[in-house]
C-alpha positions as CSV (number, residue, x, y, z in Angstrom):
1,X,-16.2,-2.3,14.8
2,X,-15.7,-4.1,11.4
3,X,-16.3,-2.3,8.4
4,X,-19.1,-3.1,5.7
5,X,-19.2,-3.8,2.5
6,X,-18.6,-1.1,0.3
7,X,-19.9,-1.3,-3.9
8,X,-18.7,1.2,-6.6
9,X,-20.1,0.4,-10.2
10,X,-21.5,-2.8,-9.5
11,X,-18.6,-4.0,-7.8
12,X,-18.6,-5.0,-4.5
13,X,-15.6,-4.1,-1.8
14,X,-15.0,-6.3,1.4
15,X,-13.4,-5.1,4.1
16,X,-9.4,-5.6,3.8
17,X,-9.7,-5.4,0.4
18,X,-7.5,-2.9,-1.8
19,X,-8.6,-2.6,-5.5
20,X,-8.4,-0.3,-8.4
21,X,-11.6,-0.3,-10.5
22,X,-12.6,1.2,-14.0
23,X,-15.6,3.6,-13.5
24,X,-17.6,3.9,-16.9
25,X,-18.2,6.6,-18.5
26,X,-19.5,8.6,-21.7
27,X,-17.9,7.2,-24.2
28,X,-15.9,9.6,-27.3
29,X,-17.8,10.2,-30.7
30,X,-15.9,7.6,-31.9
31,X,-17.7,4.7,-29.9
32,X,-14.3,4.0,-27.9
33,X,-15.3,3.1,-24.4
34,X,-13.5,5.5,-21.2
35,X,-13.2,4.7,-17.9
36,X,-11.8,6.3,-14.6
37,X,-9.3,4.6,-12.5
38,X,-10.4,4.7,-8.9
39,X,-8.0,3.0,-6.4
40,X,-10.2,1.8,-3.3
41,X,-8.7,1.0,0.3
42,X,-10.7,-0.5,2.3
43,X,-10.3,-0.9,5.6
44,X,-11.2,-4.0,8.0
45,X,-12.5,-1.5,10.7
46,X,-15.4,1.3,10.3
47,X,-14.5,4.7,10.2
48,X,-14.8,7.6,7.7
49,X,-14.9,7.3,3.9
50,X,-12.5,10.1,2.4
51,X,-12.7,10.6,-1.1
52,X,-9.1,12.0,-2.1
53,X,-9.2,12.9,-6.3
54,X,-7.5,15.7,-8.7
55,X,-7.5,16.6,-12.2
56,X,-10.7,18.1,-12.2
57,X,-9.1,19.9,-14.7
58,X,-7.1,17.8,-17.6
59,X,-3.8,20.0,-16.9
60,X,-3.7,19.8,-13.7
61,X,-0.5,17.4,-12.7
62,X,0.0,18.0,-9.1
63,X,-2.6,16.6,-7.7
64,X,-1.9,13.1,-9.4
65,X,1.8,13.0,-7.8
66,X,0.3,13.9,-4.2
67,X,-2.2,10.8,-4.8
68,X,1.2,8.5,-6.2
69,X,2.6,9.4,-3.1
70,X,-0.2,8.7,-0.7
71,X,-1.0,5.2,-2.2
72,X,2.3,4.1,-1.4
73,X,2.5,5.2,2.3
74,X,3.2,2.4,4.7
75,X,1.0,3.8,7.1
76,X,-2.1,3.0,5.1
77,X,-1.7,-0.6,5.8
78,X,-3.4,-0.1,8.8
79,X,-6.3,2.0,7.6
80,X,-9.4,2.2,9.3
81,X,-12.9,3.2,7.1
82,X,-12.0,3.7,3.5
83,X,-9.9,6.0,1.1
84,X,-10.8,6.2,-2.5
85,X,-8.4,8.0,-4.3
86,X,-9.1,9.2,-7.6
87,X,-5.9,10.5,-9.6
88,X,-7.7,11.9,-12.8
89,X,-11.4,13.1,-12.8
90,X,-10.9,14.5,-16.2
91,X,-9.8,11.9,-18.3
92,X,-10.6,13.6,-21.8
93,X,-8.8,16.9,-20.5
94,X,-5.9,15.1,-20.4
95,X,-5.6,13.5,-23.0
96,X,-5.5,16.9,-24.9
97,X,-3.4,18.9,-22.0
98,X,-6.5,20.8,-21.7
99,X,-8.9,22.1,-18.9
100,X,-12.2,21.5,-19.9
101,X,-13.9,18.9,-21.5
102,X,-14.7,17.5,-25.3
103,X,-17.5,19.7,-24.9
104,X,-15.9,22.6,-24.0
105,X,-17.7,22.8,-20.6
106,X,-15.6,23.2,-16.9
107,X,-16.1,20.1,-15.3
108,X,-15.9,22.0,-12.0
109,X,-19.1,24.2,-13.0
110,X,-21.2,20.8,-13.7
111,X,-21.9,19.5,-10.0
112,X,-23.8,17.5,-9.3
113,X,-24.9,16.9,-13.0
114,X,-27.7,15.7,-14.5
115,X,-28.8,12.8,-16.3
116,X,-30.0,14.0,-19.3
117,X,-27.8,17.0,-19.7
118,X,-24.8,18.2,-21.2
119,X,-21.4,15.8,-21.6
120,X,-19.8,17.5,-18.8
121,X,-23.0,17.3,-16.8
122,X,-23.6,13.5,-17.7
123,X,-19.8,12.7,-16.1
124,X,-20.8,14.9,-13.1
125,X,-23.7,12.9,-12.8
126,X,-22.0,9.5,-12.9
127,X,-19.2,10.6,-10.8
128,X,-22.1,12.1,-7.9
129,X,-24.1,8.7,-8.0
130,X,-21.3,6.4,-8.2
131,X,-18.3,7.3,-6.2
132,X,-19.3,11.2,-4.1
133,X,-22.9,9.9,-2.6
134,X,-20.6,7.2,-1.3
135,X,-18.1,9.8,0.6
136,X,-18.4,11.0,4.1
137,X,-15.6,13.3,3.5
138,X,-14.1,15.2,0.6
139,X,-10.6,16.7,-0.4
140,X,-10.2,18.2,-3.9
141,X,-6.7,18.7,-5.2
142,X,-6.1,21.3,-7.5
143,X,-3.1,22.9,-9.4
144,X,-3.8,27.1,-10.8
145,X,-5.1,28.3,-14.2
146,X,-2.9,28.8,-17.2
147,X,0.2,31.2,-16.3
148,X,0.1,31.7,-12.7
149,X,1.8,30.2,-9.9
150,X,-0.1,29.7,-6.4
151,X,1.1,29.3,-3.3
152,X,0.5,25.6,-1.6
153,X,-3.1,26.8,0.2
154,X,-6.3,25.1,1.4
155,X,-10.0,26.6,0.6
156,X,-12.5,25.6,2.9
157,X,-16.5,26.8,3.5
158,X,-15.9,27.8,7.5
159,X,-19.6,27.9,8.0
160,X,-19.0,23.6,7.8
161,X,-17.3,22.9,11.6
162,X,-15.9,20.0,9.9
163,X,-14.7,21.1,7.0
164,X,-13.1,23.8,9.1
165,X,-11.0,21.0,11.3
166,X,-10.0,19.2,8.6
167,X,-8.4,22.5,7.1
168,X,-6.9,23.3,10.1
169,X,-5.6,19.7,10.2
170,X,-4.1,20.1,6.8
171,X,-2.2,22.9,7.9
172,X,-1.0,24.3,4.4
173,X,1.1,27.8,4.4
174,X,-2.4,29.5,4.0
175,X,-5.7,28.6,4.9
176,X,-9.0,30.6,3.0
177,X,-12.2,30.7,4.4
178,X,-13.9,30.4,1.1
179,X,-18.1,29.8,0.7
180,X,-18.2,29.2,-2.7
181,X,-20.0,26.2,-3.5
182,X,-18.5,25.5,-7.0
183,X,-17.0,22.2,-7.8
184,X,-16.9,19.6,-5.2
185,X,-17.2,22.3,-2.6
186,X,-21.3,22.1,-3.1
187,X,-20.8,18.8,-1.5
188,X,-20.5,20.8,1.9
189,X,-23.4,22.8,1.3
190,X,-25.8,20.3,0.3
191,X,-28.9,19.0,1.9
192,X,-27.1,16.7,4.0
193,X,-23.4,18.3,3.9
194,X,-20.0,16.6,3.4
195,X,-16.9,18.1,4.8
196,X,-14.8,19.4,1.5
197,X,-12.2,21.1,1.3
198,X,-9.3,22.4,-1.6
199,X,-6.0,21.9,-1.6
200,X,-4.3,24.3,-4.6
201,X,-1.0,24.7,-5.6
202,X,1.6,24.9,-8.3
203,X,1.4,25.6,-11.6
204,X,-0.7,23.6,-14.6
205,X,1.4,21.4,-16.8
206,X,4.2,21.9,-14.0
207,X,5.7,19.5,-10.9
208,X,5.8,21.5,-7.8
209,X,7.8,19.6,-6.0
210,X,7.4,21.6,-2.2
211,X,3.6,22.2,-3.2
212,X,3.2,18.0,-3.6
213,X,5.5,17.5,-0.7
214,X,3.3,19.9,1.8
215,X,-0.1,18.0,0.2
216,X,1.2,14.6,0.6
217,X,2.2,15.8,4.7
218,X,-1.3,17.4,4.7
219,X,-3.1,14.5,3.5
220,X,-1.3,12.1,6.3
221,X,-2.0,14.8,9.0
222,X,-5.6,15.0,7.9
223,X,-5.9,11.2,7.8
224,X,-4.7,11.2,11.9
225,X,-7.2,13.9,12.1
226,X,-9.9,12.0,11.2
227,X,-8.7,8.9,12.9
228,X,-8.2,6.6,9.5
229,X,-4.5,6.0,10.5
230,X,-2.8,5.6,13.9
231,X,-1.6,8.8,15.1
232,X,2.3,9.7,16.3
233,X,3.4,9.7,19.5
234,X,4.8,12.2,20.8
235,X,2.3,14.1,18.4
236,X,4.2,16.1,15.5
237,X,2.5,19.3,15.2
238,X,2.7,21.3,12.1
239,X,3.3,25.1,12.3
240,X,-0.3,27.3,12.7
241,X,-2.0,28.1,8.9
242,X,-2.7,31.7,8.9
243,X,-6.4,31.7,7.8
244,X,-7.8,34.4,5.7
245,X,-11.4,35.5,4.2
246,X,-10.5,38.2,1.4
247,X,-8.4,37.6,-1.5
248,X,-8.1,40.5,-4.3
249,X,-6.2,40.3,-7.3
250,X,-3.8,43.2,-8.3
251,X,-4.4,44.3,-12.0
252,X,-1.6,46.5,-13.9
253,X,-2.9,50.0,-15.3
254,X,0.1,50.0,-18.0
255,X,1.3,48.1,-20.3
256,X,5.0,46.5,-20.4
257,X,7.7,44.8,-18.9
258,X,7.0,43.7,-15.1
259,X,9.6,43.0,-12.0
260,X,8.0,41.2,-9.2
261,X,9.8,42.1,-5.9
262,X,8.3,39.0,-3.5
263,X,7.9,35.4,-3.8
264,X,4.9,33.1,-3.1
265,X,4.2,33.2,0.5
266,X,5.9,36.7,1.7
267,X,3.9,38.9,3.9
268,X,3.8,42.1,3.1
269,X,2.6,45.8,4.5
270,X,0.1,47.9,3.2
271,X,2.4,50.1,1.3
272,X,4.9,47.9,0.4
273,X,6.4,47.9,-3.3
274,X,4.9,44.3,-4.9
275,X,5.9,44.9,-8.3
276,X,7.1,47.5,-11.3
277,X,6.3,47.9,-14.7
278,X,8.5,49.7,-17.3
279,X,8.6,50.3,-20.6
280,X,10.0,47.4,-22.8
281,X,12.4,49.6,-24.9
282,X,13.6,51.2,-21.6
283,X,12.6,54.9,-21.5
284,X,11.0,55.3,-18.2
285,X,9.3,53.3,-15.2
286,X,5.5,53.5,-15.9
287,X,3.8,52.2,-12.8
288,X,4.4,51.1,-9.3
289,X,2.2,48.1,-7.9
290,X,1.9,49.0,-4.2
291,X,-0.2,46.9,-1.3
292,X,-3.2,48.2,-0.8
293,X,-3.7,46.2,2.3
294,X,-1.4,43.9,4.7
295,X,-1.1,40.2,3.9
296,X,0.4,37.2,2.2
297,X,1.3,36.8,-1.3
298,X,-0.6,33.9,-2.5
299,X,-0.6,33.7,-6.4
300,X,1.2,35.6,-8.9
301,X,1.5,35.9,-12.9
302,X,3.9,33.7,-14.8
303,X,4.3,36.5,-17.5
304,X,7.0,39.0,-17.7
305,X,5.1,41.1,-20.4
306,X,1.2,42.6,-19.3
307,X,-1.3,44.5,-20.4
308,X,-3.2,47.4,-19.2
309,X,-5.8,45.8,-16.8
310,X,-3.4,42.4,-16.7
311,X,-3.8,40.5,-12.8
312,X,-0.2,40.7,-11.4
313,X,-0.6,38.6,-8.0
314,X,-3.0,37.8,-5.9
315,X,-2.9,39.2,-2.0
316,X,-5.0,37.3,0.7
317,X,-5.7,40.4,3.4
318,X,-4.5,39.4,7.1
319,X,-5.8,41.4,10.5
320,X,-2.0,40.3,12.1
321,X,1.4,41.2,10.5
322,X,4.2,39.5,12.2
323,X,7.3,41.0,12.4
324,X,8.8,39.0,9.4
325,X,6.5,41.2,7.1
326,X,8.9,44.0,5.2
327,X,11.7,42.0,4.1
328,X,14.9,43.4,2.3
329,X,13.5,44.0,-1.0
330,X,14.8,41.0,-4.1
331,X,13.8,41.6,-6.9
332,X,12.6,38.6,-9.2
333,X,13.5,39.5,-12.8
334,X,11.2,38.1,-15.8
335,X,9.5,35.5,-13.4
């Protein structure tokens, strides 16, 4: 069936038609105007309408590579519905390599916004009534918080059937069942729910080159998933995401110089050595960071030096251990 006309800020979209517009919003104190660059495809037949953006947070780079690289895919030629891709939701974070906004507020926390509120709810609001009430579909990429690195992983509310598929279509290395409804993830919780989900990886301020890799893959898988691109025959099947519910971060009880003994990704036993701390000037071991439950490594500190009370990784618990849990121990010096 042919697709209808689609309008974004006044503009108006025909079917066929590929377009990057400049979304207005609130301008800077010093009466400069700002606008976001949305890049709209929109296909000549009817299907979905998946909203792809990233930088919700201003130092968050990833997520803007994954998008250059999905906007130049061949296969999007022959598109059906529509993608609008959105590389930078947080203009004024970037411009000053920071997370949050001119006025100081988490973009993230400010869905869906409000009129008449705050800076960063104002931008929410625009964003919501202009370019998300549009969306059928939702996929939020995201890079971690100031020094730590996280695993390539997908967060998505299970309780949405949708959302669920469209996870397991990603098929990232880890898959969270994850009910929060902050950031665009209220969009699947809402009267009339969206399918949302995360995509996370990397570091801030860093190119992860496998993390963009595995979300530009994940992207074009979802896309066959959802039928917005012809899919391959015979049908390429990425290996099975292990999905998981709980996730706890491991905090030091010392203070000094920590050895991680795992990368990103390893599955470990309950038990298992994760990490060691030490005194800096080299008089004695002072703690051991054991498992306290079987599972993946899916985030860990950047920091060689902690405090008492310091997060060291993050473990996301898993019922099944395969066999490849309890590697040869390596340890990763001052990582």
């Amino acid at each position: 069936m042919k697709n209808k006309a689609l309008t974004i800020s006044n503009l108006t979209i025909h079917p066929g038609e590929k377009i990057a517009l400049a979304l207005p919003i609130p301008e800077l104190y010093t009466c400069a105007k700002v606008h976001i660059p949305i890049h709209v495809l929109h296909g000549k037949k009817q299907g979905p309408i998946l909203i792809v953006c990233s930088a919700m947070h201003g130092d968050e780079i990833n997520g803007i590579a994954i998008i250059q690289k999905l906007l130049n895919l061949h296969l999007l030629k022959s598109l059906s519905g529509t993608l609008i891709a959105i590389p930078v939701l947080n203009i004024h974070g970037m411009m000053m390599n920071n997370r949050s906004l001119l006025d100081r507020r988490d973009l993230e926390n400010s869905f869906p916004g409000s009129e008449s509120g705050s800076f960063a709810a104002r931008l929410a609001h625009v964003l919501t009534t202009e370019v998300f009430s549009k969306a059928t579909h939702c996929i939020d990429l995201h890079s971690s918080e100031p020094q730590i690195e996280r695993l390539s992983q997908v967060h998505a509310p299970f309780s949405n059937a949708e959302s669920r598929k469209m996870a397991e279509a990603f098929a990232a290395p880890a898959t969270i069942d994850t009910d929060s409804k902050r950031g665009l993830l209220w969009l699947a919780h809402k009267e009339n729910p969206l399918p949302t989900m995360i995509y996370d990886t990397g570091e801030p301020l860093r190119i992860d080159i496998d993390g963009i890799r595995e979300g530009v893959k994940g992207l074009v898988r979802t896309l066959r998933h959802l039928q917005m691109i012809p899919s391959v025959k015979p049908a390429t099947q990425a290996e099975e995401s292990p999905v998981m519910q709980k996730t706890t971060w491991l905090r030091s009880s010392s203070s000094g110089l920590c050895r991680f003994y795992h990368p990103l990704g390893d599955v470990i036993k309950k038990g298992a050595l994760i990490a060691r701390v030490s005194d800096p000037f080299g008089t004695k071991n002072k703690e051991e960071i054991l498992a306290p439950f079987s599972g993946m490594i899916i985030a860990k500190s950047t920091l060689p030096i902690v405090n008492e009370g310091d997060s060291i990784v993050q473990v996301a618990e898993m019922e099944e251990i395969k066999e490849a849990a309890g590697k040869p121990l390596h340890p990763i010096s001052f990582s």
